[in-house]
Every structure is written in C-alpha cells, then in structure tokens.
N, CA, C and O atoms as a printed pandas DataFrame, in Angstrom:
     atom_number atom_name residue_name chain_id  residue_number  x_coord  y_coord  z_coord
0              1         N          UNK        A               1   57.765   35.611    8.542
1              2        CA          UNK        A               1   58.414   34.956    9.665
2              3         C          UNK        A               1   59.850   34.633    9.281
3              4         O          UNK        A               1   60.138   34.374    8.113
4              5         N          UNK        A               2   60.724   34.648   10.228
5              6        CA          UNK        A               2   61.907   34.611    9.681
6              7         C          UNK        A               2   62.356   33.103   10.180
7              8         O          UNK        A               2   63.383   32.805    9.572
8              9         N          UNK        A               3   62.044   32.304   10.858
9             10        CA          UNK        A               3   61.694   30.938   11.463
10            11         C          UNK        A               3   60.236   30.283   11.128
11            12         O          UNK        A               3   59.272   31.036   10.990
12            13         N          UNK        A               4   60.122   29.200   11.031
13            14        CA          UNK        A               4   58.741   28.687   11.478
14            15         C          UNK        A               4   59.101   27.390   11.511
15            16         O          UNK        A               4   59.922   26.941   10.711
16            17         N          UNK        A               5   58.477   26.600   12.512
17            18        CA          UNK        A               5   58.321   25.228   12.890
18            19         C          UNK        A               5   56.827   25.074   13.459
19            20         O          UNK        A               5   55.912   25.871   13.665
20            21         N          UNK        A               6   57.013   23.519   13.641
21            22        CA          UNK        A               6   55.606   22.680   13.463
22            23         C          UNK        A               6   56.185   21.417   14.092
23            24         O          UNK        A               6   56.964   20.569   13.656
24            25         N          UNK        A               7   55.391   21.602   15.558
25            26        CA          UNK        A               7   56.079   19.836   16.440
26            27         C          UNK        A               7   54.619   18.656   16.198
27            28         O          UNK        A               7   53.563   18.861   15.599
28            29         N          UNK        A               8   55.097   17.433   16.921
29            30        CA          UNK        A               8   54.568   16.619   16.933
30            31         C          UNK        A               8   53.265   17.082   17.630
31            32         O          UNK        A               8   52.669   16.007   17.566
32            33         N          UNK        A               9   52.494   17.824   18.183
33            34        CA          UNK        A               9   51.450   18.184   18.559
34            35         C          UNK        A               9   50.498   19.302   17.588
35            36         O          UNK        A               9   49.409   19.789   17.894
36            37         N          UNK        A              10   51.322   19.531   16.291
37            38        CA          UNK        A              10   50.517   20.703   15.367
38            39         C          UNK        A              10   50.846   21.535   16.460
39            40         O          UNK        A              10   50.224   21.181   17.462
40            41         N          UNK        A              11   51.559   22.471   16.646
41            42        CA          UNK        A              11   51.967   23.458   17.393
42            43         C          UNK        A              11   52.737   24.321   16.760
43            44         O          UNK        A              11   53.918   24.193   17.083
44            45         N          UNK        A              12   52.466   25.422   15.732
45            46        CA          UNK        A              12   53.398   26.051   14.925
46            47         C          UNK        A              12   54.159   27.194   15.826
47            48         O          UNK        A              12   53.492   27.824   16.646
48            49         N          UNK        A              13   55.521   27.449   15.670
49            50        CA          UNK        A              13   56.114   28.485   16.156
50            51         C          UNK        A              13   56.569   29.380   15.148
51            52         O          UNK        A              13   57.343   29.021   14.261
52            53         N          UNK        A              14   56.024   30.770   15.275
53            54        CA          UNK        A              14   57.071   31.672   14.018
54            55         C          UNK        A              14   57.774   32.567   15.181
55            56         O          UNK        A              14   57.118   32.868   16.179
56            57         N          UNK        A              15   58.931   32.924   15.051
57            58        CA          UNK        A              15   59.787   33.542   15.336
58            59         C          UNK        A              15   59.762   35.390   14.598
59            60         O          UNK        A              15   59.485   35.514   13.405
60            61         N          UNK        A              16   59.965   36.216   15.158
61            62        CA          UNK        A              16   60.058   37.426   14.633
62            63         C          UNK        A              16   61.185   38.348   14.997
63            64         O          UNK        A              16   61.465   38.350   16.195
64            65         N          UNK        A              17   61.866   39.103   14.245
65            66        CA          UNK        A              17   62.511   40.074   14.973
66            67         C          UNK        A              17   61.901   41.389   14.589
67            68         O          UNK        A              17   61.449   41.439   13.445
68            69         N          UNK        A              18   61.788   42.655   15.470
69            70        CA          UNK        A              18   61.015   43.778   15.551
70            71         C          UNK        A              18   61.628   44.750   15.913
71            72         O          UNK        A              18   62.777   44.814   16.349
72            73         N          UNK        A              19   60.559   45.891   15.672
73            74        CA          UNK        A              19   61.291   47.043   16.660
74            75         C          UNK        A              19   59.110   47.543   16.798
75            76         O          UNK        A              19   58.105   47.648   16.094
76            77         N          UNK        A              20   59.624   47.683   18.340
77            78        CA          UNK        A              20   58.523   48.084   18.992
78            79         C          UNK        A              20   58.305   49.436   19.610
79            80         O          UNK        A              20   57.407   49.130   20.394
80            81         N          UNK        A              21   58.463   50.441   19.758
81            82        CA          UNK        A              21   58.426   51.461   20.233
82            83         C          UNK        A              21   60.132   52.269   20.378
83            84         O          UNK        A              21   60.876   52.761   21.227
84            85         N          UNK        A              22   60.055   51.939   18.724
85            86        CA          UNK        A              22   61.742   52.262   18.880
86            87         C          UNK        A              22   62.666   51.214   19.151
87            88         O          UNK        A              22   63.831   51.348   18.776
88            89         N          UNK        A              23   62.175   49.837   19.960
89            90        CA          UNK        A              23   62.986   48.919   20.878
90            91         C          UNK        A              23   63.145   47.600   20.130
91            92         O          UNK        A              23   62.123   47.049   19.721
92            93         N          UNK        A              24   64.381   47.027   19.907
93            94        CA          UNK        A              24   64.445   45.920   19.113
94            95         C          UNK        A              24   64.198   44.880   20.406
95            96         O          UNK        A              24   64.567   44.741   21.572
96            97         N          UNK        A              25   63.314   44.236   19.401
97            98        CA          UNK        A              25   62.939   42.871   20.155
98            99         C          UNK        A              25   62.684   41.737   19.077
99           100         O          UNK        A              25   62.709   41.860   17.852
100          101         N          UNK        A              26   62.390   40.407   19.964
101          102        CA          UNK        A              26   62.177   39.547   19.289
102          103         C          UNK        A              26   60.704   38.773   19.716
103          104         O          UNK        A              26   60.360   38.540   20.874
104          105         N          UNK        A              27   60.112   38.518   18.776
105          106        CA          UNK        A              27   58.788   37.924   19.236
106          107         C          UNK        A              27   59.030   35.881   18.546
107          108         O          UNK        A              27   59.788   35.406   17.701
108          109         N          UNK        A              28   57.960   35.246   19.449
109          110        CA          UNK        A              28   57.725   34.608   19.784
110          111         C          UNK        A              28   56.723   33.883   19.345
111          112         O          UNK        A              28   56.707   33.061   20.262
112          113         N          UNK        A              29   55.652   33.472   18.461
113          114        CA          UNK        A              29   54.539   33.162   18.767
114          115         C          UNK        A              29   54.205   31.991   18.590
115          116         O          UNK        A              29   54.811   31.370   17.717
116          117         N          UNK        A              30   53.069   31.267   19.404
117          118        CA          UNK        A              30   52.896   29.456   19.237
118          119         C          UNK        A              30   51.412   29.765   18.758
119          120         O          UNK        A              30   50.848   30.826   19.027
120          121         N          UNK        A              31   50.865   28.791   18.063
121          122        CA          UNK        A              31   49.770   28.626   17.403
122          123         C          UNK        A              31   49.631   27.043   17.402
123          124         O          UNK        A              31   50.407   26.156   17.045
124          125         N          UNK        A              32   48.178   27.023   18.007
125          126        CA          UNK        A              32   47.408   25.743   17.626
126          127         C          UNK        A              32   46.246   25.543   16.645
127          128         O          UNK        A              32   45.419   26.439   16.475
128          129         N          UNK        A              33   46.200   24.711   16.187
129          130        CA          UNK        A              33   45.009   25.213   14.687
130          131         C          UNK        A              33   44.734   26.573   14.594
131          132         O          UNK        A              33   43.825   27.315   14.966
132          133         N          UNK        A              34   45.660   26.672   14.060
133          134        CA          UNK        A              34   45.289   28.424   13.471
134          135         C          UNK        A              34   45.695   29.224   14.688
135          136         O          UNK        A              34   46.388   30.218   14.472
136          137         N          UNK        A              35   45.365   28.938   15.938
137          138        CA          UNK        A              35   44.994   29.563   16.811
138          139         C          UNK        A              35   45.931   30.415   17.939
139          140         O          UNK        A              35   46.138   29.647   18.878
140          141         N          UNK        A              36   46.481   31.545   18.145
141          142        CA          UNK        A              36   47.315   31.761   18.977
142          143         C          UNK        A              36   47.039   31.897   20.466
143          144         O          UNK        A              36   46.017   32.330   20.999
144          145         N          UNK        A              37   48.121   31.454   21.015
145          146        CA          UNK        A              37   47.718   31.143   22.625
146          147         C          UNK        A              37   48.742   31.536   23.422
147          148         O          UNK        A              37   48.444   31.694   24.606
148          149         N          UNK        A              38   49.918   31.748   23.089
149          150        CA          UNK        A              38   51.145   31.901   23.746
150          151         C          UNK        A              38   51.830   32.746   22.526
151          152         O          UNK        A              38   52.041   32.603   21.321
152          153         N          UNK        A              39   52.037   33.645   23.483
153          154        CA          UNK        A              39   53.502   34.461   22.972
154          155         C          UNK        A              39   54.538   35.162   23.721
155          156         O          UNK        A              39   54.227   35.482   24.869
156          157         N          UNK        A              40   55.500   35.414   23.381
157          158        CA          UNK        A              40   56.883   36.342   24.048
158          159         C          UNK        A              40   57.257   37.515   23.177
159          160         O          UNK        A              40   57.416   37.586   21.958
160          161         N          UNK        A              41   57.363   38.496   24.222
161          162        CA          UNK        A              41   58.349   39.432   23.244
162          163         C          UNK        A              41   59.257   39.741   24.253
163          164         O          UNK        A              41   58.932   40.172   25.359
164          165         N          UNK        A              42   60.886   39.428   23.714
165          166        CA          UNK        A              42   61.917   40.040   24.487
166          167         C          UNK        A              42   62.884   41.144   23.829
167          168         O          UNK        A              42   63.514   41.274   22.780
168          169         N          UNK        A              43   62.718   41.687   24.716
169          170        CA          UNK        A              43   63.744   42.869   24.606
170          171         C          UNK        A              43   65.130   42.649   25.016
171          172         O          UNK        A              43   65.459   42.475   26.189
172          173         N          UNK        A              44   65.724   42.658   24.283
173          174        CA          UNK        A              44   67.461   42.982   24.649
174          175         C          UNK        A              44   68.125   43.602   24.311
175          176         O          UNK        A              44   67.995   43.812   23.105
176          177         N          UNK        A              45   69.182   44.284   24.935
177          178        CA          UNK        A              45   69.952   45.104   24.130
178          179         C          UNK        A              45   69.450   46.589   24.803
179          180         O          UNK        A              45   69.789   47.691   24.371
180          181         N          UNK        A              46   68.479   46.318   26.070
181          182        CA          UNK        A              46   68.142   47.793   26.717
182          183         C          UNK        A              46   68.734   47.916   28.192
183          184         O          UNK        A              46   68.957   46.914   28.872
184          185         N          UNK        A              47   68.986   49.276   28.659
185          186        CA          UNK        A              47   69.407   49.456   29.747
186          187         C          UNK        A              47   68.141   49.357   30.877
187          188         O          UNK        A              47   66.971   49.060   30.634
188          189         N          UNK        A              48   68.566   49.596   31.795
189          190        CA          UNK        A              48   67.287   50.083   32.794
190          191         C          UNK        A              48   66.810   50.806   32.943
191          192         O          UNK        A              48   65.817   50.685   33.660
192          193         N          UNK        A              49   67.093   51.906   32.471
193          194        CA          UNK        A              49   66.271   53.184   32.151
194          195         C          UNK        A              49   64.928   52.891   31.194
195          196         O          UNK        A              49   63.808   53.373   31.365
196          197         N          UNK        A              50   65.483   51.674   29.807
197          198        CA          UNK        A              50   64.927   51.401   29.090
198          199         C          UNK        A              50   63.677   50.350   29.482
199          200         O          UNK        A              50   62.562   50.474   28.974
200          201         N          UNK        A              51   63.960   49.443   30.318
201          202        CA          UNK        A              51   63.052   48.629   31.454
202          203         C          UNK        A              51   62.419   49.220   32.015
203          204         O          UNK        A              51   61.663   48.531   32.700
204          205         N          UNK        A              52   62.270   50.368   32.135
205          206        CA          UNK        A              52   61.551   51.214   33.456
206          207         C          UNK        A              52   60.203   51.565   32.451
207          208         O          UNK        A              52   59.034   51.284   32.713
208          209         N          UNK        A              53   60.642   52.170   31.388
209          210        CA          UNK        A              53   60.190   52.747   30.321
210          211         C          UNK        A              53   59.256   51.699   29.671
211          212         O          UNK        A              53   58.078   52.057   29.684
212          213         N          UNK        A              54   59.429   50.804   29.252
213          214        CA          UNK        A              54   58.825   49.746   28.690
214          215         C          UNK        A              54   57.516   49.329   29.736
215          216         O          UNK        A              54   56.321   49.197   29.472
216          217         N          UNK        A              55   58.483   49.135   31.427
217          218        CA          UNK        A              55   57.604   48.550   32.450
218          219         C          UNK        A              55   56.388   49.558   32.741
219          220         O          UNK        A              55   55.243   49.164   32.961
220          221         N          UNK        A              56   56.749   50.813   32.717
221          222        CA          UNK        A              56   55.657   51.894   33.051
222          223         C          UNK        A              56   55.026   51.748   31.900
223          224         O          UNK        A              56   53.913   51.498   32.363
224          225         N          UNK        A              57   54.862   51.707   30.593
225          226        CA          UNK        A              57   54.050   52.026   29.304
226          227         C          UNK        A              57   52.811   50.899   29.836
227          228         O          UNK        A              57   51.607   51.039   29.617
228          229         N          UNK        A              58   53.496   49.693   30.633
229          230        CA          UNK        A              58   52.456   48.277   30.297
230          231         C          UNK        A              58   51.529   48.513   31.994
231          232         O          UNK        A              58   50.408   48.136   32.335
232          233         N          UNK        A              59   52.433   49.171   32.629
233          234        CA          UNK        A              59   51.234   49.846   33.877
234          235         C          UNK        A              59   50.400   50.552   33.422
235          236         O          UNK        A              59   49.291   50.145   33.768
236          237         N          UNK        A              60   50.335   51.746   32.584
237          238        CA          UNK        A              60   49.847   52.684   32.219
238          239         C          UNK        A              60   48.720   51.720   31.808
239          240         O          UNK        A              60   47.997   51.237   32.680
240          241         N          UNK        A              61   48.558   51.446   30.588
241          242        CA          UNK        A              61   47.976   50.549   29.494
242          243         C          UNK        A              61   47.028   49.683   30.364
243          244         O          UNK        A              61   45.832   49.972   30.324
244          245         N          UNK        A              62   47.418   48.683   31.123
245          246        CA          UNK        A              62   46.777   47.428   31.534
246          247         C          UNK        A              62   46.588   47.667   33.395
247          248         O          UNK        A              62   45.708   47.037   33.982
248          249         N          UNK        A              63   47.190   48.290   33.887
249          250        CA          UNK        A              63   46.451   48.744   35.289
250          251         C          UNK        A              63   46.319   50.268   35.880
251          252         O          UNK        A              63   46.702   50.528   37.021
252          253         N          UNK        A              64   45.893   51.004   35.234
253          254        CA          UNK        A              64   45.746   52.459   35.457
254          255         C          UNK        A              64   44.963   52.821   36.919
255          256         O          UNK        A              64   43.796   52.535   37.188
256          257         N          UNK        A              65   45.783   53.420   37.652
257          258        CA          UNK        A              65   45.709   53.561   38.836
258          259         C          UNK        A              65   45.943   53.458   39.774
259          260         O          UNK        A              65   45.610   54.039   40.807
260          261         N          UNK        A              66   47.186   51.917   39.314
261          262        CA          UNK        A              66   47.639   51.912   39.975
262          263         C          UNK        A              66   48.806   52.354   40.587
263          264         O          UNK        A              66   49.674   52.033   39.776
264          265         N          UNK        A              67   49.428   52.971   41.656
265          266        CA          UNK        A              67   50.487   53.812   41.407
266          267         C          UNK        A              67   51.819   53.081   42.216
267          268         O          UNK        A              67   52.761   53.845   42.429
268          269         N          UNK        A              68   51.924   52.072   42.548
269          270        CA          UNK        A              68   52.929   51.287   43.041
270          271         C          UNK        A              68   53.897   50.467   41.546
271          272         O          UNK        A              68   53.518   49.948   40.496
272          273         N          UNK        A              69   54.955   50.659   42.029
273          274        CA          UNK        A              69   55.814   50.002   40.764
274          275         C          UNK        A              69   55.252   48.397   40.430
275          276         O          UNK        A              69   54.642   47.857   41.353
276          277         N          UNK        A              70   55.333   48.047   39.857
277          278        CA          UNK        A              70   55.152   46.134   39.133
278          279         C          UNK        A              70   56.478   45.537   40.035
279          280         O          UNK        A              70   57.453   46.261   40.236
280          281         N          UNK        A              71   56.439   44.776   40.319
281          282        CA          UNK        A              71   57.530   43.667   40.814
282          283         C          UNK        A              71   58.038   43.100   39.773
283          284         O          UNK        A              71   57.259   42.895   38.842
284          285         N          UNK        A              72   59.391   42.707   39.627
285          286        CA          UNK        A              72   59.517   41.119   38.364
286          287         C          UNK        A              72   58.909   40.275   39.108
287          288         O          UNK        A              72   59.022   40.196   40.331
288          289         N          UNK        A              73   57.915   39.287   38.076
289          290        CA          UNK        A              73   57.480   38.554   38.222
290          291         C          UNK        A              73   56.230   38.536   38.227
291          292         O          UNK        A              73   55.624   37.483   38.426
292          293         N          UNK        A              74   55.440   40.005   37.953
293          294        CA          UNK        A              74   53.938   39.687   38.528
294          295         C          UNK        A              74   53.482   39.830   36.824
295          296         O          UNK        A              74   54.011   40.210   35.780
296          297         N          UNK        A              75   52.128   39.256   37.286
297          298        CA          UNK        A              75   51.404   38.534   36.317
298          299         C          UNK        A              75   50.313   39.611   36.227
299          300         O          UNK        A              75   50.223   40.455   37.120
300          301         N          UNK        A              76   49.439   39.605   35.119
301          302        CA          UNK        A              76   48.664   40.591   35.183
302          303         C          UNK        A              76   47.670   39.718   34.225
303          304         O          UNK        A              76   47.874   39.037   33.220
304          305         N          UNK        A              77   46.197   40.124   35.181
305          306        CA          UNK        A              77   44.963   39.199   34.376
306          307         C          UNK        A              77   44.298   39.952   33.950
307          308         O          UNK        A              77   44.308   41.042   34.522
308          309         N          UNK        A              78   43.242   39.760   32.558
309          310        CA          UNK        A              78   42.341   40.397   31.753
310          311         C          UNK        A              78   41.240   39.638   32.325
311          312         O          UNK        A              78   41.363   38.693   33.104
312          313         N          UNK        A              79   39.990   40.197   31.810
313          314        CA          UNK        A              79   38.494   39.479   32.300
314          315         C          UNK        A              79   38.433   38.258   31.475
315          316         O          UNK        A              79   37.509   37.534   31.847
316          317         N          UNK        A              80   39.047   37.822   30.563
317          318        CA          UNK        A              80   38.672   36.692   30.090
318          319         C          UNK        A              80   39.680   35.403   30.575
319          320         O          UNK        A              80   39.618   34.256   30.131
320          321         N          UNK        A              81   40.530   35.859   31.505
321          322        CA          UNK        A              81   41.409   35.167   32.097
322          323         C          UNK        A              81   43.199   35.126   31.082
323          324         O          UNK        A              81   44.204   34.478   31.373
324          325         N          UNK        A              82   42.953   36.170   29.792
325          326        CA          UNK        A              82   44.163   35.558   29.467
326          327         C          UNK        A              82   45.379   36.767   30.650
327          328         O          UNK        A              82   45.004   37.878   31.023
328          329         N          UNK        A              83   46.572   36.245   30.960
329          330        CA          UNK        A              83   47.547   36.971   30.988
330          331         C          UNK        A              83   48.315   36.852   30.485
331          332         O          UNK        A              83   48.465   36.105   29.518
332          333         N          UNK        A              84   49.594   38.041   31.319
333          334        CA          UNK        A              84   50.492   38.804   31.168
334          335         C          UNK        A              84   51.684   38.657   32.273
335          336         O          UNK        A              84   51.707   39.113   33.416
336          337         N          UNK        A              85   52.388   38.102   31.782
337          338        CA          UNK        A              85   53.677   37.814   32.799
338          339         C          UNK        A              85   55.250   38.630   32.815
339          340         O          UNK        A              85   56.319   38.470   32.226
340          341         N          UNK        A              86   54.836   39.356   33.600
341          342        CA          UNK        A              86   56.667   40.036   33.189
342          343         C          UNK        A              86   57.723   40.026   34.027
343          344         O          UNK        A              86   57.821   40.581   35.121
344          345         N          UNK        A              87   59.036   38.920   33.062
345          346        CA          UNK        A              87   59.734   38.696   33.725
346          347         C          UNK        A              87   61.302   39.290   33.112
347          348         O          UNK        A              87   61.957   39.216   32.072
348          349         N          UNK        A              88   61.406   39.882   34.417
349          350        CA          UNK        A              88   62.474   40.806   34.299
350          351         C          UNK        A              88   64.190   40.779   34.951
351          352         O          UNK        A              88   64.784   41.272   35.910
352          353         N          UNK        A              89   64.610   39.628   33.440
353          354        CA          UNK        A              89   65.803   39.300   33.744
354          355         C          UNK        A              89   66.902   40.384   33.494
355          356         O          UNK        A              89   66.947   41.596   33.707
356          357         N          UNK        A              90   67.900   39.338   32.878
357          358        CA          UNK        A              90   68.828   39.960   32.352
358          359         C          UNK        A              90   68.188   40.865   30.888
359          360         O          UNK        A              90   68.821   41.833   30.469
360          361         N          UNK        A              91   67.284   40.550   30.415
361          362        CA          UNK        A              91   66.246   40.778   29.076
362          363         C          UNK        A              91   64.864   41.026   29.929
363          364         O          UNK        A              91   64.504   40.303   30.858
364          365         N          UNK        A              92   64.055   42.339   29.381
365          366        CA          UNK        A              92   62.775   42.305   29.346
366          367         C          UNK        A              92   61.768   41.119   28.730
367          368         O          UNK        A              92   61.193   41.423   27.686
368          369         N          UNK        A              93   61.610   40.313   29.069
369          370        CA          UNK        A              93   60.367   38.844   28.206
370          371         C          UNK        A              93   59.064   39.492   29.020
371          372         O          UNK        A              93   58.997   39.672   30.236
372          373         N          UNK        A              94   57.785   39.873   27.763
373          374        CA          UNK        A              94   56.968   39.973   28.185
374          375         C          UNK        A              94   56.062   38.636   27.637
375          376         O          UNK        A              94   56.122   38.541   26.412
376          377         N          UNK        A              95   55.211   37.555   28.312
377          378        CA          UNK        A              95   54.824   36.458   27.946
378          379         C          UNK        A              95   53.260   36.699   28.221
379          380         O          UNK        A              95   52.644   37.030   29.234
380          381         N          UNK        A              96   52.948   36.459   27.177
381          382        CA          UNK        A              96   51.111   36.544   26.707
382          383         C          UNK        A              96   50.583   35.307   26.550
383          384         O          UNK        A              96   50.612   34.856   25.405
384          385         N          UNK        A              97   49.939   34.408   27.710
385          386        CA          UNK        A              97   49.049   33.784   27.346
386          387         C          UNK        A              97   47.653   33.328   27.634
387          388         O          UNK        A              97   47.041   33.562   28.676
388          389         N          UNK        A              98   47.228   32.676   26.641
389          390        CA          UNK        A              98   45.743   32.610   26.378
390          391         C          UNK        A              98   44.973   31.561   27.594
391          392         O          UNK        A              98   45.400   30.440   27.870
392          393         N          UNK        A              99   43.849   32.157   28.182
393          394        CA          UNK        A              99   43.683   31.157   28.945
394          395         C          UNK        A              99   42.003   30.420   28.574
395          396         O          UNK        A              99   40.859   30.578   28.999
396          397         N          UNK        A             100   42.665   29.592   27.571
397          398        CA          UNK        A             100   40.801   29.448   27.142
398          399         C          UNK        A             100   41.064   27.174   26.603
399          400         O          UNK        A             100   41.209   26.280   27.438
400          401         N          UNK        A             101   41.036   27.037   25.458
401          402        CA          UNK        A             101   40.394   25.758   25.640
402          403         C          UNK        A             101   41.628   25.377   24.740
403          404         O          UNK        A             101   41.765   24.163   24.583
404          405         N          UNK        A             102   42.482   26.123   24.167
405          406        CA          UNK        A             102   43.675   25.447   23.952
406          407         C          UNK        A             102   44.637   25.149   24.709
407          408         O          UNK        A             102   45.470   24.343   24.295
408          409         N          UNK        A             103   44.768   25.736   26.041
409          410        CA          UNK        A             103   45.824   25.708   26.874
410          411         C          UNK        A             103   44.886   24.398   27.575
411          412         O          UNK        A             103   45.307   23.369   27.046
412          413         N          UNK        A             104   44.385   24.247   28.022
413          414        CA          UNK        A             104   43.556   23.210   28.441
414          415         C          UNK        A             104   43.558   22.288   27.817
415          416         O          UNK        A             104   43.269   21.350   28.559
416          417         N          UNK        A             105   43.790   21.813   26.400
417          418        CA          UNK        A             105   43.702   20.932   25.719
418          419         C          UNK        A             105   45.091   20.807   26.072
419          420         O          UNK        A             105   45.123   19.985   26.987
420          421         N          UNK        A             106   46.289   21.216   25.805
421          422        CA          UNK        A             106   47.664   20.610   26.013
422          423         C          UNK        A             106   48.166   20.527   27.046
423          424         O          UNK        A             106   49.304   20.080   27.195
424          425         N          UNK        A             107   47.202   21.065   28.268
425          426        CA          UNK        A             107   47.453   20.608   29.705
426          427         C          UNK        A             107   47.037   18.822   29.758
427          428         O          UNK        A             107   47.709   17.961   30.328
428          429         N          UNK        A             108   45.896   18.630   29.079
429          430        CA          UNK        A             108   45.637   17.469   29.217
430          431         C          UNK        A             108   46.204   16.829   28.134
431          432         O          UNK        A             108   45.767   15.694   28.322
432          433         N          UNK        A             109   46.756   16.774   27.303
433          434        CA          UNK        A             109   47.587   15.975   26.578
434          435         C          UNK        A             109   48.828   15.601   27.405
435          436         O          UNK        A             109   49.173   14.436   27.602
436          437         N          UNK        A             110   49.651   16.987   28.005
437          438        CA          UNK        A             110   50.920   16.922   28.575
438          439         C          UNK        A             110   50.268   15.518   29.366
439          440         O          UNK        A             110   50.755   14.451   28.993
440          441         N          UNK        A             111   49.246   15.463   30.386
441          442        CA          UNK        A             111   49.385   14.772   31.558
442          443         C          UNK        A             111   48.966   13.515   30.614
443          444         O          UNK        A             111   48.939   12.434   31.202
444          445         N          UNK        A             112   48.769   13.510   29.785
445          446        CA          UNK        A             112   48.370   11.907   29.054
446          447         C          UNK        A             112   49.770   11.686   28.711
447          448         O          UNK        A             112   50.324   10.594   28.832
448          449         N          UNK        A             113   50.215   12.531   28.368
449          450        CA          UNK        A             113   51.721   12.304   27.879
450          451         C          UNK        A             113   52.471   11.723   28.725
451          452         O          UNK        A             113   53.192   10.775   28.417
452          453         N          UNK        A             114   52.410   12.128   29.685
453          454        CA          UNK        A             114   53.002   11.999   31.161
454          455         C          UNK        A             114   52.605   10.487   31.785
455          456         O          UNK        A             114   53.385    9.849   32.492
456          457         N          UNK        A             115   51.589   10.132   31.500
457          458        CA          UNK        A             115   51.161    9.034   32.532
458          459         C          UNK        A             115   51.735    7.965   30.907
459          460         O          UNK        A             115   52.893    7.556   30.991
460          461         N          UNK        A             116   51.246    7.723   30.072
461          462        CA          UNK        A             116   51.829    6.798   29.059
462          463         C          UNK        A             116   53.044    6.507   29.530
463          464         O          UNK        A             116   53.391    5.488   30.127
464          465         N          UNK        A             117   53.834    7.680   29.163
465          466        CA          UNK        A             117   55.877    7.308   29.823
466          467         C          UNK        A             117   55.998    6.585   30.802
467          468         O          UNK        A             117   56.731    5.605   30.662
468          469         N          UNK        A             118   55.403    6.781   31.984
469          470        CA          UNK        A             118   55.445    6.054   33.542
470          471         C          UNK        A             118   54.787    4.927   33.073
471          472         O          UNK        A             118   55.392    3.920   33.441
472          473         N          UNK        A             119   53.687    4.644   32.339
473          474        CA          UNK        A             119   53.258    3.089   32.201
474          475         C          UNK        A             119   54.436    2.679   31.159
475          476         O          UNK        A             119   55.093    1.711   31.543
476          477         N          UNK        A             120   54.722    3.092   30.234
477          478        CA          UNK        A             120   56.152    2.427   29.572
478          479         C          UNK        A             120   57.495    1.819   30.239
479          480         O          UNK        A             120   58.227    0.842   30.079
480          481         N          UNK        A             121   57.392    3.052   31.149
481          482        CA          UNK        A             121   59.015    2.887   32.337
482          483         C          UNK        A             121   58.196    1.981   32.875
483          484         O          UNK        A             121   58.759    0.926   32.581
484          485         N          UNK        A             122   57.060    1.657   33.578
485          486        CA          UNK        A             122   56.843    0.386   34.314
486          487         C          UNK        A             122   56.928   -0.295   34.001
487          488         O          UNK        A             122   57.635   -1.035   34.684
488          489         N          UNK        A             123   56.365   -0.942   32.630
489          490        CA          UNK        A             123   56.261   -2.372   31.797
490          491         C          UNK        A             123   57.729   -2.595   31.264
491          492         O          UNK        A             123   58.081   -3.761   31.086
492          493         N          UNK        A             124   58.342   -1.884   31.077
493          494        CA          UNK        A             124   59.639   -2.135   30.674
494          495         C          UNK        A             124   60.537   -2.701   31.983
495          496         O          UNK        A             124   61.234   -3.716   31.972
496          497         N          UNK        A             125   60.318   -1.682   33.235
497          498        CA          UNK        A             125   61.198   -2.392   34.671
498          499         C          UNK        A             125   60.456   -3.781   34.355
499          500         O          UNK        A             125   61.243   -4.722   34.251
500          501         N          UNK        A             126   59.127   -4.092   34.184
501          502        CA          UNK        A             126   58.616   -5.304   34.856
502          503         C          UNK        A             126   59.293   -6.395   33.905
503          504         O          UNK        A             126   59.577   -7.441   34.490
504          505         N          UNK        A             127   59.589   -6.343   32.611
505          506        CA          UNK        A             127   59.865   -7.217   31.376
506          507         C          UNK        A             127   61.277   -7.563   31.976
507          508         O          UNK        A             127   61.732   -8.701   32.087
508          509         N          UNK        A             128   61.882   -6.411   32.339
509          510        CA          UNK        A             128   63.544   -6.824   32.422
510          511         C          UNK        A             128   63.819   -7.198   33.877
511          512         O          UNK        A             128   64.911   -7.723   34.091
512          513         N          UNK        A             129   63.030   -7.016   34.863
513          514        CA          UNK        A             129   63.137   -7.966   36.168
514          515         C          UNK        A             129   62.829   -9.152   36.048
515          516         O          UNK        A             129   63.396   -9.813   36.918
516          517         N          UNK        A             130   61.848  -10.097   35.021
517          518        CA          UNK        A             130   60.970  -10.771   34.561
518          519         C          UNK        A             130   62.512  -11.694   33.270
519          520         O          UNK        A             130   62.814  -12.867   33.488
520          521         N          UNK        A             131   62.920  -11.230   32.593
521          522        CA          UNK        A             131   63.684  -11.276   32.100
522          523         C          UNK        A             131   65.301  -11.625   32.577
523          524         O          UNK        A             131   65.961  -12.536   32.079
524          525         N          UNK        A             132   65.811  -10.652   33.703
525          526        CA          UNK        A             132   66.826  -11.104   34.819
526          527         C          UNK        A             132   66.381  -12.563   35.665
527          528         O          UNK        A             132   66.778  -13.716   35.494
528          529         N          UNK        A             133   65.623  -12.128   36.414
529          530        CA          UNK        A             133   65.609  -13.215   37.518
530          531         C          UNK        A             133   64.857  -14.043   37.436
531          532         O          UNK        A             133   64.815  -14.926   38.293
C-alpha cells in the first residue's frame, strides 16, 4: 500500500496506484475488521474512447445481453446485493460496495452518531439560555 490509515471507527483505508488493463488508475479500499466493503477504482488520465472501452468491458462482464449503452450513474446489483456504481465524471470512478452486515453496522453507528450531536447541540443551547437569562 502506498497510503494506509485507520479512523476513529477501526476503518482502515489503503490507497493503491495501478495499471489495470493497460489503464493507470488508482484504487481505493476501506476495510472493517479485516473486512472489505467499499472500494473505488478511478481512472484518469483517459479519453473517451478510453471510457467507452472500460464502460463496455464492465457491460460485457456483469450484464450480458444487454445491448443498450449504461447511463452515468447506474448502479449495477449482484444476487447477494453487493453493487456497482459507475460514475462517469471528469474521471472514470468505478465504486464497489458490499451490501451485507458491515455497511449496516456503520449505517447504524452513523445515525447514533448523528442523534448524540443533536442531543449535545441541545443540552448545550439549553445550559447557555439557562446561563443568559
């Protein structure tokens, strides 16, 4: 890894740079205990010819048959629910994630996270109105 970090949630990130089918990119990956759940790989540094190319390989691969182009933006699901999101900026980012009991676990942390702050911002307005007047 040419990066790695580790946040306040055990959430490791390693960083990569690559070449994928000829194509320099950079990967992405988050890990929770051990576990990977989220990743990116972006491409930059390609034309649109090169987008087309990349975008058809991941039609081919993951929806065969179908013969209408991908949109930016569409998402693409496996049977176990994880996807595939491709969003097609200024950079190809293809984003992989897991849809199982880790993403679920930091959905519900976020919202614990979330409601703590708002009871903090409350008790704090209430101390310093309490405090003023």
């Amino acid at each position: 890894a040419r990066w790695k970090s580790k946040d306040k949630l055990g959430i490791e990130i390693l960083l990569y740079r690559l070449m994928v089918g000829g194509f320099k990119a950079k990967c992405e990956m988050h890990f929770l205990d051990g576990k990977l759940f989220y990743y990116v790989i972006r491409f930059s540094q390609i034309d649109e010819q090169e987008k087309a190319i990349l975008k058809n390989t991941i039609q081919f691969k993951y929806l065969q048959g179908l013969d209408e182009e991908l949109p930016d933006g569409a998402v693409i699901l496996d049977q176990k629910g994880d996807s595939l999101l491709i969003d097609n900026g200024i950079n190809l980012n293809l984003h992989y994630s897991s849809e199982d009991e880790v993403i679920q676990h930091l959905m519900e942390y976020e919202l614990d996270l979330k409601t703590a702050r708002f009871e903090r911002k409350q008790r704090r307005r209430q101390l310093e109105l309490m405090y003023t007047l």
